[in-house]
Each structure stands twice: as C-alpha cells, then as structure tokens.
N, C-alpha and C positions, 0 to 999 in steps of 0.2 A: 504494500500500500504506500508505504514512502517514498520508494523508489518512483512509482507512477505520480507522489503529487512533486517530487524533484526533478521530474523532466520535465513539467509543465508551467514553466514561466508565467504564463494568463493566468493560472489556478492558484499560486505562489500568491502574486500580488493581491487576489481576490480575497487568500485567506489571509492574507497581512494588512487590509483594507478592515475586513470587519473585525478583526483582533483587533485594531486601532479604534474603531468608533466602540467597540464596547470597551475598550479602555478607557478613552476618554470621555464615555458615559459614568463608570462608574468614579474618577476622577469627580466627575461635577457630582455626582451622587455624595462620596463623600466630606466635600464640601473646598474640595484642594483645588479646582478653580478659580477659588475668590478670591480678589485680592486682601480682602481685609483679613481672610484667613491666614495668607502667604505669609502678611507682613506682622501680624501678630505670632508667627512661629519665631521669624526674622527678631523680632524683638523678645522673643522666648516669654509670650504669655499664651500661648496657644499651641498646641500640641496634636494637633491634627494631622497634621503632615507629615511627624514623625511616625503617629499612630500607622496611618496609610503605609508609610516605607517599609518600617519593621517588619508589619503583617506581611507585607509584596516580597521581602526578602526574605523571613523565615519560611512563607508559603512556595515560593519560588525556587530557592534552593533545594528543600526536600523532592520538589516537582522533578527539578529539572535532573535528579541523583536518580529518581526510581526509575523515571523514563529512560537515562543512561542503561541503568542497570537491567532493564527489559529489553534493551535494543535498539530502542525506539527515538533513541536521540543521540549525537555525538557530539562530544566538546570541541570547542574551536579556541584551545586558548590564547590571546594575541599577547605578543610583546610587549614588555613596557620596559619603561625608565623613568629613571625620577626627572627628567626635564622634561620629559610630552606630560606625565600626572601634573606638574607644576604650572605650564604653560595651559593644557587643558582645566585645570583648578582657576585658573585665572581668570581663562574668557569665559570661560561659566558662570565664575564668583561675580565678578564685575558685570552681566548681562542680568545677572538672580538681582542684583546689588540694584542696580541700576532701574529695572522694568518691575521687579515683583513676583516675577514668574520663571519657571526655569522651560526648559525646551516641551516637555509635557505639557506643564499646566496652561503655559499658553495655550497649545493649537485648543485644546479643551475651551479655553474661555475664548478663545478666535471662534469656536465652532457655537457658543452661547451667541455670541455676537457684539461682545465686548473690541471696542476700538482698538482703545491700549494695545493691548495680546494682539488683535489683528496687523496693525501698523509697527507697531513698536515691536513688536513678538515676531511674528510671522515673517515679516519683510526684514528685521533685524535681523532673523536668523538667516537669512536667504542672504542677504549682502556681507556679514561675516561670516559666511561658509566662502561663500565667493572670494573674498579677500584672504582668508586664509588659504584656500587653494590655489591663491595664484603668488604665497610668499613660499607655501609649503616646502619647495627644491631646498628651497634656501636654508630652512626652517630642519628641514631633515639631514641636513649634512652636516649639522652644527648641532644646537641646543636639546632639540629631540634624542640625541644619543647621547646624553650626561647621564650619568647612573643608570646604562642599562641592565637589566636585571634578568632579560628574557622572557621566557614562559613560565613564569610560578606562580606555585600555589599555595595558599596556607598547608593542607595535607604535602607540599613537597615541601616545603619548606621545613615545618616539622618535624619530615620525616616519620607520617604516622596514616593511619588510614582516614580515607576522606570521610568516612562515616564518624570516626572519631569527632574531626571537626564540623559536621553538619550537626551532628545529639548537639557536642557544646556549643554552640554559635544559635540552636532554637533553644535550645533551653533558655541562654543568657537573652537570645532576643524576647521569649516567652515572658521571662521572669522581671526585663526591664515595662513590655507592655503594659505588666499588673502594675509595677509599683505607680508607672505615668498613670495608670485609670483611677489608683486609690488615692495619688495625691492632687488628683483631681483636674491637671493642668490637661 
C-alpha cells in the first residue's frame, strides 16, 4: 500500500493537502491561532501553546516509533550543526518575535482570515524563503557547517535504545503536562 501511495505524486500532495487543513483546523480549535493566545505564551501567562506542542510531541513521537517498528514508516534523519540550528533559531525567533505567529499558526489564522498572518505571515514567509534561497550557496559553504554534528540522535547519542528515550521523554512530557494543568497556567 505504500509503495503504491509513493509513486503517486497527485495522491502525495492530496494526502498532505488534507493533513494540513485538519491540522490547521485543529490549531484554531485549540485556540493556537490567536494572537492574543501566541503573545500571552510569549509573555508566559498563557500556556496553551505549550499544552498543544507537548501533546503533538509526546503523541507524535510514540506515533511515528510504532509505525517505524511495523514497517510502515522510515526515518529520514537530516544533518545538522550548531550554525544552520542557530541561524534557523534566529529567522524563526525574530519572524515569532516580530509577527506573533510562527510558520503554522499563521497559514491557520491566514486561512481564518486574519490580515496580519495573511500579509505579514504568509507573504513574509514566501519572500524570506526567497531571500534565503538565493544567499543559501553562500550560507552553506560557511556558517551552516560550524559544529557539525551529522545524523544524531538522542538514543545514538546515549548510546541506548530509542524506546529507552521515547518511555523517558513521554513520561517527562506527561508528567510536565499535569503539573502546567494543576498550576493552572
């Protein structure tokens, strides 16, 4: 069955089309569209956003370990270095800093019909994709290769099985969700 939706590029995009509007349905569902939500995280009185990530990574992580372990999905791990994390921390930092929104919560509040996120969000993201594509040569033969580090992983790093670190890492995300819901933020 995978093999037949991996040769089909139309079917590909279809099913990355509606994986995206129910994501960015349930984005605005739980309330990580707004901006007054964004910027109340931003200012740490509001924890909504954290909530949403937490759950999206402890759910996702186990997701994407059992579907490994059936078959059914393979990892693709990319390279890094500590100057593409630094430099990509940056134009992120400073666009979230900046707009309110990070590349998600936009197109989400672009698709509500919020300005901001459409003009600001949407067309920002398109003309700093642009502009970093066209320093990129530059950008890779220099700063992007400062502490490279390769392919790793927390379990290779370790040196330990990756289920080791998926139990710890839900647990700890589990057990931080509680304490965010009882202290009420």
């Amino acid at each position: 069955m995978l093999q037949a939706i991996h040769s089909k590029k139309s079917l590909q995009l279809f099913i990355g089309l509606v994986i995206g509007i129910a994501f960015g349905f349930l984005l605005q569902k739980g309330g990580a569209t707004r901006y007054d939500i964004i910027i109340g995280q931003l200012l740490l009185k509001d924890f909504t956003v954290v909530k949403i990530i937490l759950s999206a990574v402890a759910t996702g992580m186990i997701g994407v370990h059992i579907l490994k372990g059936l078959g059914l999905a393979r990892m693709h791990i990319k390279a890094g270095s500590l100057g593409s994390s630094v430099i990509g921390g940056l134009i992120f930092g400073v666009g979230f800093g900046i707009l309110g929104y990070c590349p998600g919560t936009a197109a989400g509040a672009a698709g509500q019909g919020f300005l901001d996120a459409l003009f600001g969000g949407m067309v920002g993201m398109l003309i700093g994709a642009g502009l970093f594509a066209s320093i990129y040569p530059k950008l890779a033969e220099g700063i992007l290769k400062k502490g490279y580090f390769g392919e790793l992983t927390l379990p290779n790093l370790l040196r330990v099985n990756r289920w080791v670190v998926i139990v710890t890492a839900a647990f700890v995300l589990v057990a931080l969700l509680l304490w965010i819901e009882k202290a009420g933020l």
